[in-house]
Backbone as ProteinMPNN parsed JSONL, in Angstrom:
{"seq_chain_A": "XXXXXXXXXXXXXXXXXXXXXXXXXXXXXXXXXXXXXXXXXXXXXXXXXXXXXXXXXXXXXXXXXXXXXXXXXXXXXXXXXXXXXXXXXXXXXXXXXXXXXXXXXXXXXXXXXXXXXXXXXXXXXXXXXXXXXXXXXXXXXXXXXXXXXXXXXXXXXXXXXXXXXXXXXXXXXXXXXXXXXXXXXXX", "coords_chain_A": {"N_chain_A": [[10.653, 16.909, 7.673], [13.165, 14.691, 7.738], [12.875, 11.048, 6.941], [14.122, 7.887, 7.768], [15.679, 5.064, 6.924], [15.387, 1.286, 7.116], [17.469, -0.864, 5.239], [17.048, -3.845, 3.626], [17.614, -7.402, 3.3], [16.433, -9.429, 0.512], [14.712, -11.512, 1.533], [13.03, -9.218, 3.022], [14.922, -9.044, 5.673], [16.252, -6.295, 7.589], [19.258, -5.192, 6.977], [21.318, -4.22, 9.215], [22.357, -1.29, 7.618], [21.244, 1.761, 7.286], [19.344, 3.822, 5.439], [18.347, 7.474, 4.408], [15.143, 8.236, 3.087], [14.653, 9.865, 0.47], [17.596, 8.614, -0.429], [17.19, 6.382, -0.325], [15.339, 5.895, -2.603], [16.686, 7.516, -4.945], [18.58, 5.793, -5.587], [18.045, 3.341, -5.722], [17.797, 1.517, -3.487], [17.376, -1.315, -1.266], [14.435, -1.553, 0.751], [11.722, -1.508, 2.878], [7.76, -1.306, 2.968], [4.488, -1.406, 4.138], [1.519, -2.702, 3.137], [-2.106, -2.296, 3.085], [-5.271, -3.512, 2.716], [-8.479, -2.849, 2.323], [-11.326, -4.533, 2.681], [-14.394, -5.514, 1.26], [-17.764, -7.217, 1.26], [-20.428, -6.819, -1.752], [-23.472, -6.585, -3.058], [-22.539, -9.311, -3.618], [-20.126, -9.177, -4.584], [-16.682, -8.768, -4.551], [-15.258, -5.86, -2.997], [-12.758, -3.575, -3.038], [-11.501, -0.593, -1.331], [-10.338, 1.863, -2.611], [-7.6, 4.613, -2.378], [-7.318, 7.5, -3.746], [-4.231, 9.09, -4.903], [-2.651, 12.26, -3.542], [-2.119, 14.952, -6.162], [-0.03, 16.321, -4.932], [2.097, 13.872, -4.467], [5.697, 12.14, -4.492], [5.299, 9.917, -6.552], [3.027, 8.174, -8.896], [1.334, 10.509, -8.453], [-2.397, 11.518, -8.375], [-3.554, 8.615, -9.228], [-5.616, 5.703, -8.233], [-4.949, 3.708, -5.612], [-3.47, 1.312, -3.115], [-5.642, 0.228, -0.401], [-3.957, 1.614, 2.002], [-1.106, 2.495, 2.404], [2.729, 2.421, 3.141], [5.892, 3.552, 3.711], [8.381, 1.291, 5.874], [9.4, 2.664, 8.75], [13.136, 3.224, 10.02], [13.725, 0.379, 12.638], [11.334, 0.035, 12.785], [8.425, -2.132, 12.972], [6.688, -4.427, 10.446], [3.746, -4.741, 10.697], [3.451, -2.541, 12.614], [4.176, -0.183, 11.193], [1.894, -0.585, 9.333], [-0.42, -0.142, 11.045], [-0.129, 2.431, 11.661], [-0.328, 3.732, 8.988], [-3.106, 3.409, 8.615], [-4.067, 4.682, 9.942], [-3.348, 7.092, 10.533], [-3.407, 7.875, 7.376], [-6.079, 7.396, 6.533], [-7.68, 8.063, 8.549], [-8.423, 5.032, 10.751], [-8.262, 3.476, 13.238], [-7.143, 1.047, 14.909], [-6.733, -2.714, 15.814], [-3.573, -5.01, 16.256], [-4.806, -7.384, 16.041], [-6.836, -6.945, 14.082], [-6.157, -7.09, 11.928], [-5.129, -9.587, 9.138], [-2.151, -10.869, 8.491], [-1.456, -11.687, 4.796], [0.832, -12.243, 2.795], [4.208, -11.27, 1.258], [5.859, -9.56, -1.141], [7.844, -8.311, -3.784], [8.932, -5.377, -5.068], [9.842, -3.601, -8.1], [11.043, -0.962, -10.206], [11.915, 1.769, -12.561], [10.936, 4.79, -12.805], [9.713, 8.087, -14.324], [8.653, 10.726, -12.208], [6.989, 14.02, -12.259], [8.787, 15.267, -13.335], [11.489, 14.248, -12.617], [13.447, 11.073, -11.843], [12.324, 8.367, -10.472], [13.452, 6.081, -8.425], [12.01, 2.905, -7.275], [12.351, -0.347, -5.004], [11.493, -2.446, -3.331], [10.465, -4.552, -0.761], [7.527, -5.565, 0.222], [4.896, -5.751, 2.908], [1.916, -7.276, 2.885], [-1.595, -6.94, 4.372], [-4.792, -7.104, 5.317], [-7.574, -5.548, 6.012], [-10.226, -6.177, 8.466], [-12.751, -4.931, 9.151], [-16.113, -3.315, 9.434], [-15.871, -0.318, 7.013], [-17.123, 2.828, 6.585], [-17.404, 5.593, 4.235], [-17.406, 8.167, 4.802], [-17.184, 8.186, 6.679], [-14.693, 8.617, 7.374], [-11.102, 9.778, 8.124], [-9.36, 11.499, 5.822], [-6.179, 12.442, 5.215], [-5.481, 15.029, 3.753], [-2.74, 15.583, 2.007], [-1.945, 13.216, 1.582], [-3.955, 12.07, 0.517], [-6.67, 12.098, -2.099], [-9.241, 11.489, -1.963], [-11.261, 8.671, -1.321], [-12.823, 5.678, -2.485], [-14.893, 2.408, -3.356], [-13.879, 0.043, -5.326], [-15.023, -2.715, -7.712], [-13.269, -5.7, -6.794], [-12.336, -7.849, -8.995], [-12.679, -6.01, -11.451], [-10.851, -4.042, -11.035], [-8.666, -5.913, -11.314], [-8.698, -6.88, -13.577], [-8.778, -4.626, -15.271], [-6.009, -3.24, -14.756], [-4.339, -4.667, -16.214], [-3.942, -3.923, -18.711], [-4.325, -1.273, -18.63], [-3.073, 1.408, -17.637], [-3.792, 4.146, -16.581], [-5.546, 5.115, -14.643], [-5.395, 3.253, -12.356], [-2.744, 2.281, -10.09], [-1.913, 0.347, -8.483], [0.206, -2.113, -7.377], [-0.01, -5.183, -9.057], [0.982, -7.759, -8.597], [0.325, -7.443, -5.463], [-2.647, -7.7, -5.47], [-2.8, -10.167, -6.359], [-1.814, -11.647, -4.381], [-3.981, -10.508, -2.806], [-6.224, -11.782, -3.898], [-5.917, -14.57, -3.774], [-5.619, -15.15, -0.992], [-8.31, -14.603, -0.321], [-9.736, -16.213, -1.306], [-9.711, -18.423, 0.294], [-10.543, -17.668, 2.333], [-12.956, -17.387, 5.131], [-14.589, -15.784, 5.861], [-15.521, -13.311, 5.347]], "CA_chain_A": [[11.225, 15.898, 8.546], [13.894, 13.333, 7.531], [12.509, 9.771, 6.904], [14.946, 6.901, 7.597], [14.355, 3.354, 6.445], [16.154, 0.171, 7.527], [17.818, -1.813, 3.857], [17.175, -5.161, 3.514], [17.965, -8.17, 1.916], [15.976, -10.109, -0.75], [14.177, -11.707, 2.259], [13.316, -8.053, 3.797], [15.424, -8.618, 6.908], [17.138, -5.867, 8.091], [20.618, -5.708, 7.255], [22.109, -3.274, 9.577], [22.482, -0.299, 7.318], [20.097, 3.007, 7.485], [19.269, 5.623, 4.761], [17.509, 8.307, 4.367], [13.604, 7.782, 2.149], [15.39, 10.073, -0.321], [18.478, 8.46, -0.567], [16.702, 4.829, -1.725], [14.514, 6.118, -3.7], [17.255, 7.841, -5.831], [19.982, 4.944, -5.401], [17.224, 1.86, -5.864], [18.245, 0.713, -2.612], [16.37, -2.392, -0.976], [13.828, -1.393, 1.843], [10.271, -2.43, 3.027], [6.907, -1.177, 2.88], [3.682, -2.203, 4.656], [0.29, -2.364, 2.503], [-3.132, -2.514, 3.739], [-6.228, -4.321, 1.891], [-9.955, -2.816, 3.074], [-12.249, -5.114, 1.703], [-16.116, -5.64, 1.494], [-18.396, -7.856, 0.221], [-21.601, -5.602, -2.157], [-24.373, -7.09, -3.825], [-22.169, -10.89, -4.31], [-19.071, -9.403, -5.356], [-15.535, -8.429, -3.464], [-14.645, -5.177, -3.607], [-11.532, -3.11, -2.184], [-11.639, 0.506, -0.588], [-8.771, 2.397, -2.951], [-7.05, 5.985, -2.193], [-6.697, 7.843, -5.15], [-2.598, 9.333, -4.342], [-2.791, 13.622, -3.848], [-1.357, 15.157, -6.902], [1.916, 16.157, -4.637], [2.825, 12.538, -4.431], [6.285, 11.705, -5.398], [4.893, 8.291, -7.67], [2.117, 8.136, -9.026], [0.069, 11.615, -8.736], [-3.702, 11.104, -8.881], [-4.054, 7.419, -9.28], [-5.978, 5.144, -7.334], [-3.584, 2.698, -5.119], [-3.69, 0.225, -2.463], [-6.054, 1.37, 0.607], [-3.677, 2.541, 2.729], [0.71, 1.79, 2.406], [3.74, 3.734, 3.43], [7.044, 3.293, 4.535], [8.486, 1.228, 7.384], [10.7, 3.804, 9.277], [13.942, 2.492, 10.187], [13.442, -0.073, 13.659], [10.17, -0.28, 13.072], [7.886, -3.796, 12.519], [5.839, -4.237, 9.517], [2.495, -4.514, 11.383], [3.111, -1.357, 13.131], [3.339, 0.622, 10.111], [0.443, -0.746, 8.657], [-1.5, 0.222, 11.883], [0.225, 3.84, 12.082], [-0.431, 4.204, 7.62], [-4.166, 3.311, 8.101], [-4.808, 6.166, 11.746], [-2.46, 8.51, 9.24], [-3.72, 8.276, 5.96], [-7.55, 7.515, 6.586], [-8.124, 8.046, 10.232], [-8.75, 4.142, 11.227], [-7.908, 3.447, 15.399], [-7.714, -0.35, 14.585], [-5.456, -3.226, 16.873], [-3.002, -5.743, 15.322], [-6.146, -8.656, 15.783], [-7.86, -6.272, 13.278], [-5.428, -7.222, 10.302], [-4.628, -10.328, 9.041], [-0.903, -11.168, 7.38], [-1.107, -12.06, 3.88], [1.806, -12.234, 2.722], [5.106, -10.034, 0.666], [6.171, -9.49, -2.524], [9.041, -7.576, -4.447], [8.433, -4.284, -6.204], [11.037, -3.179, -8.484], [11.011, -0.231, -10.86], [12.468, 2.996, -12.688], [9.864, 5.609, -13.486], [9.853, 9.319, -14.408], [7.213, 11.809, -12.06], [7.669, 15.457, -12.023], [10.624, 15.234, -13.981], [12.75, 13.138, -11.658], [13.549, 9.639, -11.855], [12.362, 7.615, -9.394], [13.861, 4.328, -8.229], [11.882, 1.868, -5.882], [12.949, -1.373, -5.062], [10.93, -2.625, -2.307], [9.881, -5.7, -0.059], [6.061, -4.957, 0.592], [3.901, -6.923, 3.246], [1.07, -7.081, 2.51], [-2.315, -6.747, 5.106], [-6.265, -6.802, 5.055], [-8.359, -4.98, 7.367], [-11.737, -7.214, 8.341], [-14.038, -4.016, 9.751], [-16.728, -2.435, 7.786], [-15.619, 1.017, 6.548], [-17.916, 4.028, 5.973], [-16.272, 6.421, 3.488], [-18.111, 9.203, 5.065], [-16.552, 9.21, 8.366], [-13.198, 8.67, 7.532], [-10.592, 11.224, 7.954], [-8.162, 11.623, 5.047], [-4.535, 12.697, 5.286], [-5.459, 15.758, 2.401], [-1.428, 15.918, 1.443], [-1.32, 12.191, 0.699], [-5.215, 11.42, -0.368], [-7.234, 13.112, -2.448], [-10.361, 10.85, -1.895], [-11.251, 7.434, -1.458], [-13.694, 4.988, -3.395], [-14.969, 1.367, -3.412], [-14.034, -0.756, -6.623], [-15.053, -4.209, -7.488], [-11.337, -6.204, -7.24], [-12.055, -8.238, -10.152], [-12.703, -5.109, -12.257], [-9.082, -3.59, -10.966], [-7.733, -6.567, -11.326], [-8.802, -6.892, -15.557], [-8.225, -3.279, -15.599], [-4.574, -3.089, -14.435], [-3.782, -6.04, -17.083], [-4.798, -3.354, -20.042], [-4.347, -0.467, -18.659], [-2.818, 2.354, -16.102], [-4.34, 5.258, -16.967], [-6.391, 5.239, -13.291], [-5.075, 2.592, -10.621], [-0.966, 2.113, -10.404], [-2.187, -0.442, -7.676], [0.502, -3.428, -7.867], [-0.297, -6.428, -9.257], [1.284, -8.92, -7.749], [-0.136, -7.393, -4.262], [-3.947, -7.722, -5.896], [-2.829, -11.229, -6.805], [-1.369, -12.221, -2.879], [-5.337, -10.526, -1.672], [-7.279, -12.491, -4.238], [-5.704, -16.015, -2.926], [-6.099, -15.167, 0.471], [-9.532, -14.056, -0.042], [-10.378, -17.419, -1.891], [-9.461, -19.357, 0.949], [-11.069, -17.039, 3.763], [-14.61, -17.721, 4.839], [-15.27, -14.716, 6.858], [-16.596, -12.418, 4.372]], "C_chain_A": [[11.799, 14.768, 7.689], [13.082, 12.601, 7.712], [13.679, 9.078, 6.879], [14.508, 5.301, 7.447], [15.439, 2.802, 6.681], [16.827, -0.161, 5.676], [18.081, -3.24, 4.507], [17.679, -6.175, 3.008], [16.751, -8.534, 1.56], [14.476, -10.931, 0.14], [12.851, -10.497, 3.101], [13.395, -8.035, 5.122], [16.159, -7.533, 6.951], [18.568, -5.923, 7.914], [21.959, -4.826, 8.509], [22.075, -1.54, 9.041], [20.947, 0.61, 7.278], [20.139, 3.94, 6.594], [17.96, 6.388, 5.012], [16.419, 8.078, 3.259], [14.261, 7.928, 0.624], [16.453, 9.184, -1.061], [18.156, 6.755, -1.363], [15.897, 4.782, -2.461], [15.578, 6.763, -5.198], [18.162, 6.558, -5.956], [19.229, 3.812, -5.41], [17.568, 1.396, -4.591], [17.379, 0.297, -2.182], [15.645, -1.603, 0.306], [12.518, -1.784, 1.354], [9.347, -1.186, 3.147], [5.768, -1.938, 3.109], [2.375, -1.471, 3.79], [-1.035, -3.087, 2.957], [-4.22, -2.43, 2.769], [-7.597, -3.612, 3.196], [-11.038, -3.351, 2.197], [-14.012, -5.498, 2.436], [-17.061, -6.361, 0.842], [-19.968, -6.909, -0.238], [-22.18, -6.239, -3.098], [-23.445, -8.276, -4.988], [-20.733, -10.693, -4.974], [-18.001, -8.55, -4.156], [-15.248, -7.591, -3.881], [-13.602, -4.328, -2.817], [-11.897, -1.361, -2.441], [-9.999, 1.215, -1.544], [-8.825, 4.076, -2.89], [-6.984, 6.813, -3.466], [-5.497, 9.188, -4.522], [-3.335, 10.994, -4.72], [-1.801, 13.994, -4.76], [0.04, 15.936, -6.601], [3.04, 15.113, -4.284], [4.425, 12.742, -5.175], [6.021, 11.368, -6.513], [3.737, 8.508, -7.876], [0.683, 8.942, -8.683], [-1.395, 11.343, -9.136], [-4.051, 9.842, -9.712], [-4.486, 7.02, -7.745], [-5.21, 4.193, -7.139], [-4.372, 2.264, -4.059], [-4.257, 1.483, -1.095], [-5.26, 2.123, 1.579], [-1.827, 1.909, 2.86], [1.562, 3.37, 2.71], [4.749, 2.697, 3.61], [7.122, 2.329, 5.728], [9.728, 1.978, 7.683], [11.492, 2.38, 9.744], [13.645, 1.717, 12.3], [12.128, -0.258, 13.754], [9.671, -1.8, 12.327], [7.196, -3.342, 11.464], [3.797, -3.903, 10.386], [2.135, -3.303, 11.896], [3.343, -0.169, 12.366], [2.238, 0.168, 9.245], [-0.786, -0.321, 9.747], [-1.053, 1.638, 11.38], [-0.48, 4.527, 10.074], [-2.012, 4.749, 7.746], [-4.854, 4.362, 9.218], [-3.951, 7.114, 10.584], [-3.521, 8.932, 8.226], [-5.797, 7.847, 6.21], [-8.545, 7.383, 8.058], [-8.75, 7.011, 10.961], [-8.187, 3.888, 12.362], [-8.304, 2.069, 14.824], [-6.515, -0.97, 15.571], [-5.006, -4.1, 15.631], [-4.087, -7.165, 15.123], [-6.532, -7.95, 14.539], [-7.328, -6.84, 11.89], [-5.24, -8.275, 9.603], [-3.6, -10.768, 7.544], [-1.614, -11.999, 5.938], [-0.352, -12.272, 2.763], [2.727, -11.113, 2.236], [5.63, -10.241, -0.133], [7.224, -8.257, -2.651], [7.981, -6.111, -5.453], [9.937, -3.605, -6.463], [10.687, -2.291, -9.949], [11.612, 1.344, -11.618], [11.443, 3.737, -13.241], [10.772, 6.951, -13.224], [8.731, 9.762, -13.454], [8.093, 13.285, -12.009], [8.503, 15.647, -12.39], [11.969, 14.446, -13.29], [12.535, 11.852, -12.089], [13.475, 9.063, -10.535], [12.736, 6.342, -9.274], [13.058, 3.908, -6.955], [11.938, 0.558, -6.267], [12.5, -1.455, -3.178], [10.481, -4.086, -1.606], [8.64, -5.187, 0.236], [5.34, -6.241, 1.805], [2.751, -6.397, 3.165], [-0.448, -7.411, 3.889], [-3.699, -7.1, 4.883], [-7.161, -6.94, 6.41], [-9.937, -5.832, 7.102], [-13.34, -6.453, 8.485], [-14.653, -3.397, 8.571], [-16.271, -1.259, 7.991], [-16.633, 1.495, 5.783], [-17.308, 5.044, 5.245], [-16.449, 7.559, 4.144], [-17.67, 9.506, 6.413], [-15.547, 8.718, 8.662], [-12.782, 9.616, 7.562], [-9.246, 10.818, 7.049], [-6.88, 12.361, 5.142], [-4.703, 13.63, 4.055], [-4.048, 16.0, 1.794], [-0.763, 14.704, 1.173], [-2.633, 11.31, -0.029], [-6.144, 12.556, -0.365], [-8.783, 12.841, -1.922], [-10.322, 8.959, -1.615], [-12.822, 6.402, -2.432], [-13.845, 3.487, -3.434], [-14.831, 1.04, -4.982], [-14.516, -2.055, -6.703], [-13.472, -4.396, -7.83], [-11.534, -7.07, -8.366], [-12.118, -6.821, -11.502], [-11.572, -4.27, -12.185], [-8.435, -4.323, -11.328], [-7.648, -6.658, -13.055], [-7.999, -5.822, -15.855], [-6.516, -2.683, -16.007], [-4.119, -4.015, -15.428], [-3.475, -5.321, -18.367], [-4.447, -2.114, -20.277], [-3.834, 0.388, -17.022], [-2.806, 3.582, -15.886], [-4.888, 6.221, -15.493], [-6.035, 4.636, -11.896], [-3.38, 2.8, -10.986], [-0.913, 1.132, -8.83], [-0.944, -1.719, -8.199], [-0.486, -4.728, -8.26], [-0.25, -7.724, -8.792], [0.568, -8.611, -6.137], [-1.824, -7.889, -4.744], [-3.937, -9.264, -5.969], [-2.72, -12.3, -4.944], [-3.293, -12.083, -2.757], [-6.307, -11.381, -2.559], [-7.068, -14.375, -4.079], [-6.064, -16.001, -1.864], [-7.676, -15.189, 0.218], [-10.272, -15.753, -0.455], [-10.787, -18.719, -0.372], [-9.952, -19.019, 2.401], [-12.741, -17.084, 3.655], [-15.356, -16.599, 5.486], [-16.037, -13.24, 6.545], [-17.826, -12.278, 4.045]], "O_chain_A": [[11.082, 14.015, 7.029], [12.25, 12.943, 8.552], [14.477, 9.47, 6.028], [13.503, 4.645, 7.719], [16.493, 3.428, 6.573], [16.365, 0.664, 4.887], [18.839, -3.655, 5.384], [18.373, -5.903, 2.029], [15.831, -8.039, 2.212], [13.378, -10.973, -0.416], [11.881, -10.98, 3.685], [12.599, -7.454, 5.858], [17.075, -7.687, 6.142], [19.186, -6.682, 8.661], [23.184, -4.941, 8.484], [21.827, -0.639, 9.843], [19.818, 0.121, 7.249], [20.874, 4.911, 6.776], [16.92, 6.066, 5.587], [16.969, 7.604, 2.265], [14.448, 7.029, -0.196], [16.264, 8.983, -2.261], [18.601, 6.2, -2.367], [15.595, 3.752, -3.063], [15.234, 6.481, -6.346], [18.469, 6.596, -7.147], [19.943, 2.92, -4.952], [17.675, 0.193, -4.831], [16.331, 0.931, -2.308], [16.46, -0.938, 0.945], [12.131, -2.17, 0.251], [9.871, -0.098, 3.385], [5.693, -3.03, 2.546], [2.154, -0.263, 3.698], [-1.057, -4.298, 3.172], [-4.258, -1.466, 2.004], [-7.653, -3.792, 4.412], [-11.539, -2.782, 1.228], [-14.5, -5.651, 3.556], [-17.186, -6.064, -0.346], [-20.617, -6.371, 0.659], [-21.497, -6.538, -4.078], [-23.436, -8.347, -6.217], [-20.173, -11.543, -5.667], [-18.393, -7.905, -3.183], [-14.858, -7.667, -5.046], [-13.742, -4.544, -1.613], [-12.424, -0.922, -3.463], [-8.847, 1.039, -1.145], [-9.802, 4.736, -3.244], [-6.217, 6.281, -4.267], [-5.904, 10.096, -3.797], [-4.15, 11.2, -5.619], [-0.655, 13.608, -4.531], [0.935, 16.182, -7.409], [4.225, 15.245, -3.978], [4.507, 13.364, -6.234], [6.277, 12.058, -7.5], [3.174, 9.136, -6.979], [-0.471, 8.516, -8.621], [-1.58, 10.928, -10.28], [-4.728, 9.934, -10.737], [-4.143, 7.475, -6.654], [-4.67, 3.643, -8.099], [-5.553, 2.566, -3.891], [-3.888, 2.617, -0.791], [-5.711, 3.178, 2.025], [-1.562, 0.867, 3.458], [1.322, 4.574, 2.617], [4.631, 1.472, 3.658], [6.22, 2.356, 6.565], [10.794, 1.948, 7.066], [11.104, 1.217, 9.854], [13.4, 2.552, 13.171], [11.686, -0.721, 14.805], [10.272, -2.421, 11.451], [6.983, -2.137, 11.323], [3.048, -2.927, 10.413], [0.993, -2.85, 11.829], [2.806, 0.874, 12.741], [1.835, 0.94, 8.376], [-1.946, -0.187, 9.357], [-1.811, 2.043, 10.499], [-1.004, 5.637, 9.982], [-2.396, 5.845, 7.337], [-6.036, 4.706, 9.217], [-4.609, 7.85, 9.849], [-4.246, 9.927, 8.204], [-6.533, 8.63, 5.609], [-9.603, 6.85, 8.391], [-9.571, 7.379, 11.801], [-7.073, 4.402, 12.26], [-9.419, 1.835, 14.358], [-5.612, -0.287, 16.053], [-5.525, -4.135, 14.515], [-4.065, -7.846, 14.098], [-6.505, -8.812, 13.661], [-8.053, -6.994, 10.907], [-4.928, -7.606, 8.617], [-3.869, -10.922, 6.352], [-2.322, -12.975, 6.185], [-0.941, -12.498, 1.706], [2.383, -9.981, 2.574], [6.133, -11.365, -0.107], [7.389, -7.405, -1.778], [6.938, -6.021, -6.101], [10.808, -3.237, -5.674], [10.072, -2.912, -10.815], [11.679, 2.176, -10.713], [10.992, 3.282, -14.292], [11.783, 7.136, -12.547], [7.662, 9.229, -13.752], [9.279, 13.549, -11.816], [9.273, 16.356, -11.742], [13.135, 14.257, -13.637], [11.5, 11.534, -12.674], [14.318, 9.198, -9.648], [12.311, 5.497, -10.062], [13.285, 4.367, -5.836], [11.705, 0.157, -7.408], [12.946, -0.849, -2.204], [10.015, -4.784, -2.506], [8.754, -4.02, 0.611], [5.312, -7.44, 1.53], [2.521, -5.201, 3.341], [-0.143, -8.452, 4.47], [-3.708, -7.608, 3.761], [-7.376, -7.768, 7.294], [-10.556, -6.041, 6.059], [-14.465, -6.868, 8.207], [-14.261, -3.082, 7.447], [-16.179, -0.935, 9.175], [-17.065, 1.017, 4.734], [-16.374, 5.481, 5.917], [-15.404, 8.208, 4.111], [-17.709, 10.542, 7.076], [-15.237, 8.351, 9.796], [-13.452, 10.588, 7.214], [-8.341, 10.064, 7.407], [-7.326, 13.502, 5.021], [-4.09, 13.18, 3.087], [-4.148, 16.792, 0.857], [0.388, 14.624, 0.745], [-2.552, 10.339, -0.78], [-6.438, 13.431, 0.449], [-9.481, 13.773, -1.522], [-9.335, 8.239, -1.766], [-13.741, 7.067, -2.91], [-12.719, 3.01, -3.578], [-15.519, 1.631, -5.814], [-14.443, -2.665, -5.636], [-12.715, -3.786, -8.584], [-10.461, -7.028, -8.968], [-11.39, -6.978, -12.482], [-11.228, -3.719, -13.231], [-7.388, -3.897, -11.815], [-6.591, -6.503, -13.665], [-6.921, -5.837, -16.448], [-6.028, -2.067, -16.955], [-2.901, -4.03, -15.249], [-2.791, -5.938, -19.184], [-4.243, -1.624, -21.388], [-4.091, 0.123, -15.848], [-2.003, 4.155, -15.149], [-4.754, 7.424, -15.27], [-6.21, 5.111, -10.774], [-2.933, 3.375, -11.979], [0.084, 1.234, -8.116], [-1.116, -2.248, -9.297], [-1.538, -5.048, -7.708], [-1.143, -8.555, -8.631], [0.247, -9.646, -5.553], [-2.153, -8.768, -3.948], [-5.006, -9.795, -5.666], [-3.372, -13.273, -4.564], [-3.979, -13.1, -2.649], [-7.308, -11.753, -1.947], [-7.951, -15.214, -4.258], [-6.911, -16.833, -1.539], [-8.214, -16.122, 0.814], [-11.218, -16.252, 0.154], [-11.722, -19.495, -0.177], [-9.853, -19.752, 3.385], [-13.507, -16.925, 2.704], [-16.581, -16.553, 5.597], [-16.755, -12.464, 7.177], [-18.153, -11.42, 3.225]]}, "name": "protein", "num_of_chains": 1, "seq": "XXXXXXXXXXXXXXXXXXXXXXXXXXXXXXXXXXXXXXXXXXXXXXXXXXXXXXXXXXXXXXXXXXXXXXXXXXXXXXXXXXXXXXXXXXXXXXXXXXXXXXXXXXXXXXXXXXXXXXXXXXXXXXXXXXXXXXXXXXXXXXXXXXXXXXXXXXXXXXXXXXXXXXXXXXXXXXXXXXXXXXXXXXX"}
């Protein structure tokens, strides 16, 4: 099945035009992406719920990444792919109360996987789910996660500074959830 995605500007409004997933991933073209934060507090320290990607991923084959991101299809809101990513990819039934905005950031890059060159060039918003999560009675999406796993986020966050051997988690998104988190008391 075709994927179509809105292109944005710099902002990620909408500008009118429509490609195909393909088509801006080879051609860098601007579009959005909604990413979702499951976090927990465990014996005094904050830690985040990460996917590790199934090795038929486009990007990033068997790394651990953000708990749960995708695409926004073309006409669609950010919020409502971040609900539809996190019932997809780890079988959560959650409402838009459940989430709360923290903000969006730029991702811009040329990598090699599988022998292709990939281009993304993305607007991301960014999410974080407030419910506790059991790993054990989630349901995974087996053709876009292999598994899932609690980390501490300061220990991703060193990690990724050093090294990307294991996460390919942005940075700048880790950086948006550890402000928010500073400033949230509900943990």
């Amino acid at each position: 099945m075709m994927e179509y995605l809105d292109l944005v500007d710099e902002k990620g409004n909408p500008t009118g035009e429509i490609v195909s997933r393909n088509a801006a991933h080879r051609e860098g073209l601007l579009h959005r992406t909604a990413h979702v934060w499951i976090v927990r507090e465990c014996d005094g320290r904050t830690q985040i719920l990460l996917q590790k990607r199934s090795m038929k991923k486009e990007s990033f084959p068997g790394l651990f990444d953000t708990s749960s991101a995708g695409h926004i299809p073309s006409g669609s809101d950010p919020i409502e792919s971040a609900l539809r990513e996190l019932l997809e990819e780890l079988g959560i039934e959650t409402t838009e109360e459940q989430l709360s905005f923290v903000g969006f950031f730029r991702i811009r890059y040329e990598k090699k996987f599988h022998g292709k060159l990939f281009r993304d060039n993305e607007v991301t918003w960014v999410y974080v789910y407030h419910e506790p999560v059991e790993i054990g009675s989630l349901s995974l999406q087996k053709d876009e996660v292999e598994e899932v796993q609690w980390f501490n986020l300061d220990d991703v966050a060193e990690e990724i500074q050093v090294s990307r051997e294991r996460f390919c988690v942005p940075s700048q998104s880790l950086q948006l959830l550890k402000s928010f988190l500073k400033g949230e008391n509900t943990l």
